[in-house]
N, C-alpha and C positions, 0 to 999 in steps of 0.2 A: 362690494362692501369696503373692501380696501381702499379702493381710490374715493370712496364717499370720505372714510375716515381722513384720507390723507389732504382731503377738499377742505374740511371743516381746521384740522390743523396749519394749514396753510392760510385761512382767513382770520383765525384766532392771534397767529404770528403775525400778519401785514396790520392788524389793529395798532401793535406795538411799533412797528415797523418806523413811522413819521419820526415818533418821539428819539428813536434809537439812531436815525439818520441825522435830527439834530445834534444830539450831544455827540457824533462822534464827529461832527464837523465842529462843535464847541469844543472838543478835546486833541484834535489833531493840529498840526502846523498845516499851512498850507502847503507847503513843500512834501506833505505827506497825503494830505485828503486828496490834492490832484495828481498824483505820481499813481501810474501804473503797479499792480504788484500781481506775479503769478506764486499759488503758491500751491506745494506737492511736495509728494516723499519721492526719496532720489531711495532706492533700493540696489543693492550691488551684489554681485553673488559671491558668497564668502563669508559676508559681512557676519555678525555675532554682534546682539545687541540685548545686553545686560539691566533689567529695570527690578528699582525698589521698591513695591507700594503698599504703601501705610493707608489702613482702613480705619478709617471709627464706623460702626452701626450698630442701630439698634432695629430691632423685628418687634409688633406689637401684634398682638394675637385676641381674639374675641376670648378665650377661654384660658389660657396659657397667662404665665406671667413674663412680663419685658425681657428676650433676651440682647443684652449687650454684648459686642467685639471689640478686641481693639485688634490689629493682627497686621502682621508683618510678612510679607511675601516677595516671591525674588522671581521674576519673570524672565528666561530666554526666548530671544529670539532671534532665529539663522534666516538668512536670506538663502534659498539654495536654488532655484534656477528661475533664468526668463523665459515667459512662454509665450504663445504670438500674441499680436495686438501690445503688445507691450506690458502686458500680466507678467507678474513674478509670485512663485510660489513662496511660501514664509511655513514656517514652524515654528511653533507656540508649545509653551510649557510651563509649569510653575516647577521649580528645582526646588522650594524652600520656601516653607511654612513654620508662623512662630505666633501663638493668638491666646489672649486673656480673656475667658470668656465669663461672663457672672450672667446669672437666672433664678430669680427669686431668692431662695435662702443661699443658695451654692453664688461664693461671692469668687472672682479673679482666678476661677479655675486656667490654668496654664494648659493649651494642647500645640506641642512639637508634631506633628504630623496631621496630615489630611487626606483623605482617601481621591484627592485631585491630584496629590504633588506626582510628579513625573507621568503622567495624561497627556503624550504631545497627541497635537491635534493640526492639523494643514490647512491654508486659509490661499486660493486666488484672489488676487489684490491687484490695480491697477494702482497709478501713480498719486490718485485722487485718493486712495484707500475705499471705493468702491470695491463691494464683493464678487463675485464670478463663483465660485467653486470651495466647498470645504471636504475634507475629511480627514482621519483617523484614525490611530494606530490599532485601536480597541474601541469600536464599534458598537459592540454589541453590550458592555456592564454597563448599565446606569451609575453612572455618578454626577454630582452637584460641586460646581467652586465654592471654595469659603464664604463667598460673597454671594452667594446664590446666580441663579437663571441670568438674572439684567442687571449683572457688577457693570456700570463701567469699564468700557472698553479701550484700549492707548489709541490704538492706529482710528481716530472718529473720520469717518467719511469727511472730506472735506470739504466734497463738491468743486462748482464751477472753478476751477483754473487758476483767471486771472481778473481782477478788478482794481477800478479806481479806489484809492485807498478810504475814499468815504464814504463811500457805496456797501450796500449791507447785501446777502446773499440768500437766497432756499435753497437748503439741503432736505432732501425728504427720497423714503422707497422701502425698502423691505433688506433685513439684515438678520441671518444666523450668525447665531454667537456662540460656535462650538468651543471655544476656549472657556466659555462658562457654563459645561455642562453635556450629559448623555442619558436622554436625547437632548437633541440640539433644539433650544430656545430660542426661538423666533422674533422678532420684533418688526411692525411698522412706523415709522417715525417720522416728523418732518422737524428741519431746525432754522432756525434766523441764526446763519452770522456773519462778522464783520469782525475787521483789522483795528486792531486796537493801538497798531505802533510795534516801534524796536522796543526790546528788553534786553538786559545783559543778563543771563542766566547761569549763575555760577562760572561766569568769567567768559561767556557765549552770546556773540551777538545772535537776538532769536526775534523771530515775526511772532508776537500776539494775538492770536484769532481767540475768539467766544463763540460760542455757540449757547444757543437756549431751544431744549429741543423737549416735545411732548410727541408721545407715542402710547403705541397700547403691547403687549408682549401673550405671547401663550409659549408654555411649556407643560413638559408632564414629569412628574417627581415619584421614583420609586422608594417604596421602604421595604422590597419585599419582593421574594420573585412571582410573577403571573402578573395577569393586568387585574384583577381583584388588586394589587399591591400598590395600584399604580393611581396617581390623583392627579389633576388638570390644575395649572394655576395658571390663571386671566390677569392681567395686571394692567394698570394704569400707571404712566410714568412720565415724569417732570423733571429734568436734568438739564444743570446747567455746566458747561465746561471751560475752562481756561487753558488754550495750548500754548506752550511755547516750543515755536519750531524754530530749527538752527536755519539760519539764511544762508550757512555753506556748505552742511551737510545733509540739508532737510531730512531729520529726524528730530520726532520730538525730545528734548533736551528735559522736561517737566511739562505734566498734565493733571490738574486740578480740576478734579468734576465731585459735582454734589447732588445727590438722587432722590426725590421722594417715590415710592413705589405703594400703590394701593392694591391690594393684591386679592382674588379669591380664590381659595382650597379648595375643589370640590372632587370625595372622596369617590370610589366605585359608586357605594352606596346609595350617594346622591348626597350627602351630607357637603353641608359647606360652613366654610372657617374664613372670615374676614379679617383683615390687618395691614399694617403698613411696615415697611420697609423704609429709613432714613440711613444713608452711604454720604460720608467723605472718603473719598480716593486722592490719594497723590502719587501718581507715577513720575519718578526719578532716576533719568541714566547714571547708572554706577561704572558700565563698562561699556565700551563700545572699539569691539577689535573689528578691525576693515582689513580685506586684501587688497594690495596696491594694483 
């Protein structure tokens, strides 16, 4: 089933494919469409990497009324060893939570904490940001990120390597996203991207990649102890992202992704709840301490 879904997503992306290989040969210099470029995270152990991310969403619900975010979050993350084949392990955390939430009559309610903040969670990572290996400090409590199961993620798979700068790429395979959640939220996904050029990124020469990526997600969400407490949410998802990576420290410098999620509840019971899920994310390095 998987690799059927990942088929169908992969033919739905080469549709667009022509068109996107034009304009980025109409938007590139030549000095750029034929120039080689490899691109990957350079991971160092020591390292501490500080991100700000600003959410806007809204959740729309069959039965419920619209609930809005706007929400402010502070992301660590430590580089703390290499492992073979060239894996480095990472820890993820959110330190700081800050989010205005309105629902129905209840308008710009203010919530300073979140039952995610200090959740680190451990992630194997190769240089592509391909996954290998997750886990976590506390394993066993269900909780959920601010942003639910399929926030947007920083470190986006990157795939292949290296390409001619006008040349568009597949990213597609299977990705837990324990940093957004326990249990851990599953996603299959395939993405088209391609080099968009240099940006100066708050005073940072940085490579431009986009991605456009469609997948499908399961998770399960508790409200309650027992699995009577426990509901399955199936989702459909369409996200598009803008990275900016540093050309000299390859780490992303700002990441801009924006999400529709189609989502279904379905309780023990059998009952089910339909809805979407709309995400702006900006992730923004604030701090970024290196060991020499």
């Amino acid at each position: 089933m998987r690799c059927i879904f990942l088929a169908v997503c992969l033919l739905s992306l080469m549709s667009i494919q022509s068109m996107a290989q034009k304009q980025i040969s109409d938007n590139l210099p030549d000095s750029l469409a034929n120039k080689r470029f490899c691109f990957n995270y350079d991971f160092r152990i020591g390292d501490t990497l500080v991100y700000h991310a600003y959410s806007r969403d809204s959740m729309i619900y069959d039965e419920f009324p619209t609930l809005s975010k706007e929400r402010n979050e502070t992301w660590r993350y430590i580089i703390l060893k290499k492992l073979p084949n060239n894996h480095t392990l990472i820890s993820i955390e959110m330190i700081g939570y800050a989010a205005q939430e309105s629902q129905g009559s209840i308008r710009n309610q203010m919530r300073m904490n979140s039952v995610w903040t200090g959740r680190k969670v451990f992630v194997e990572i190769d240089s592509t940001g391909k996954r290998y290996d997750i886990a976590a400090i506390d394993s066993i409590t269900p909780a959920v990120s601010p942003g639910g199961a399929f926030q947007p993620i920083l470190f986006t798979h990157i795939g292949k390597a290296c390409v001619r700068g006008k040349n568009t790429w597949n990213v597609g395979g299977e990705e837990n996203l324990i940093e957004n959640g326990i249990p851990v939220p599953l996603v299959n996904y395939a993405s088209l991207a391609r080099f968009t050029g240099y940006i100066d990124t708050l005073g940072v020469k940085c490579h431009g990649i986009q991605f456009t990526t469609t997948g499908q997600g399961i998770a399960e969400i508790s409200f309650g102890e027992g699995k009577d407490k426990t509901a399955t949410v199936s989702s459909v998802i369409n996200q598009f992202t803008k990275m900016e990576l540093s050309e000299v420290y390859r780490i992303p410098v700002h990441s801009m992704a924006t999400s529709e999620i189609k989502f279904t509840l379905t309780y023990p019971n059998g009952k089910k709840t339909k809805g979407v899920q709309h995400i702006l994310t900006h992730y923004t390095l604030r701090n970024y301490r290196f060991e020499k």
